[in-house]
C-alpha positions, 0 to 999 in steps of 0.5 A, a space after each residue: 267685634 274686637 277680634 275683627 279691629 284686631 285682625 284689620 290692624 294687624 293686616 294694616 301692620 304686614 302691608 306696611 312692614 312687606 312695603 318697607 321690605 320691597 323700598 328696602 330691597 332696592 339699594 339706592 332707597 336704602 342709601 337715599 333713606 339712611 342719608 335722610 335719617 328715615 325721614 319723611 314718609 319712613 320715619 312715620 312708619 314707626 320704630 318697627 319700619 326703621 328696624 326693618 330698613 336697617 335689616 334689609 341694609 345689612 342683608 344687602 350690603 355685602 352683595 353692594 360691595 362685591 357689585 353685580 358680576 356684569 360689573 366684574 365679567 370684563 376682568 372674569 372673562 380676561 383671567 381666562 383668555 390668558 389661561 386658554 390656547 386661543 386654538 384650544 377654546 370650546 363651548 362653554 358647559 352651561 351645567 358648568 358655567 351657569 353655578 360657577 358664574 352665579 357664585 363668582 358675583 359673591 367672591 371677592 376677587 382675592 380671594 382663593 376660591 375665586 381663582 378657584 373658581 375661574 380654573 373651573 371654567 377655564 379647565 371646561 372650556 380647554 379642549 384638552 381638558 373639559 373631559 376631567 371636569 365632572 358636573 358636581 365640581 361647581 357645587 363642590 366648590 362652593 361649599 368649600 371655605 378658603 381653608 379647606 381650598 389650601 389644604 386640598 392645594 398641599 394634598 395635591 402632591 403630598 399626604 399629611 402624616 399623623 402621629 398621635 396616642 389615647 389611653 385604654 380603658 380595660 372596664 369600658 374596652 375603649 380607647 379615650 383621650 387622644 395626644 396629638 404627637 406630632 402632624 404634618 398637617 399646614 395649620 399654620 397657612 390657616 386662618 383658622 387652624 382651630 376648625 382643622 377637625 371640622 374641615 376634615 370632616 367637611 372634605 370627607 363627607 364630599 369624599 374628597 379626602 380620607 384619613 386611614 390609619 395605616 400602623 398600630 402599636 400597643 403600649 404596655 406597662 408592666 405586661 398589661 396594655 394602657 394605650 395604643 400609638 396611631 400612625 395615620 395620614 391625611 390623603 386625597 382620594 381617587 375622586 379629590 385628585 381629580 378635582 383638585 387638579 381641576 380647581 385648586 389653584 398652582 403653586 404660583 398663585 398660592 404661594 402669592 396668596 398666603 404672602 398677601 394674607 400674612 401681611 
């Protein structure tokens, strides 16, 4: 009999917390309920109810700020007049246009991957240039963070050379303890210089970027190896050309871009 109370009030329980969850889930409620204080019908919910309107707001809250793209398309689709010949436009590319639209609802518009992501658009419906446009290009980018976009901007028309050393180890016959010696790697036009290793990782695992060593050259001491010097670079491949020139935006916009971040 008390397995069967308890069973029936912890039903009566998830009833009420997926009804907060659906009032929650629709933004005017949850303005409407936090400007009354969880009044009402809301406060008598309990402590776990007003837990979970607070939650559902702070979920939502960033898609109320950005706002619907209906809200934006009138300003989406005027950025890409202006980049398309009038006499050049073509069809749009559902498998292009339908990701590429969904992600720009969640974009803000200074930021660079949103221009990032209207050259994808406007570059697929250009009749002179849709054929460069793979159908992986939208979900590339998406995953891409707005640092990993400026590194991909610099390696468009130069390579990152790299300089660096790490000791021997004669038992273990393994290098340890690299030195960085000198990079020409941009970190100071990051935000955040310290995830460099991640984001090289990350562009590399979507093949976008390699970073072969090209120079080897032993240091010895008294005749007996004790490290190595590396000379390396940071480049693009074949494939993170292509896509880059697709989507990365020009020099013109970046360099406005990186002005307005400093300020």
């Amino acid at each position: 009999m008390r397995n069967a109370v308890k069973k029936f009030k912890k039903g009566i329980k998830m009833e009420k917390e997926l009804e907060i969850i659906k009032v929650a889930l629709d933004s005017k409620v949850v303005e409407k309920i936090y400007d009354d204080g969880l009044s009402g019908t809301t406060s008598q919910i309990g402590r776990l109810g007003e837990d979970l309107v607070k939650t559902a707001r702070l979920l939502l809250f960033p898609i109320q700020i950005l706002g619907s793209l209906q809200d934006r398309l009138e300003r989406i689709l005027i950025r890409i007049k202006h980049k398309i010949p009038e006499d050049k436009i073509k069809q749009a590319d559902p498998k292009i246009i339908g990701p590429s639209l969904e992600n720009l609802k969640y974009i803000q518009e200074d930021d660079v991957l949103f221009e990032a992501f209207i050259n994808l658009i406007t570059k697929s419906m250009n009749e002179d240039e849709y054929r460069n446009v793979h159908p992986a290009f939208p979900r590339l980018l998406e995953q891409l963070s707005s640092d990993e976009a400026i590194l991909l901007y610099e390696l468009k028309n130069m390579e990152f050379n790299v300089v660096d050393t790490m000791d021997y180890d004669r038992s273990l016959n393994q290098f340890h303890n690299r030195k960085l010696i000198s990079s020409e790697i941009p970190s100071e036009k990051l935000e955040f210089p310290e995830h460099m290793e991640t984001y090289y990782s990350h562009l590399e695992s979507l093949g976008l970027v390699s970073w072969p060593v090209f120079k080897q050259i032993p240091i010895n001491s008294n005749g007996i190896q004790t490290g190595i010097t590396r000379y390396s670079k940071w480049l693009s491949t074949p494939f993170g050309k292509i896509f880059s020139q697709v989507c990365i935006p020009d020099e013109e916009y970046i360099i406005s871009y990186l002005q307005k971040k400093s300020q």
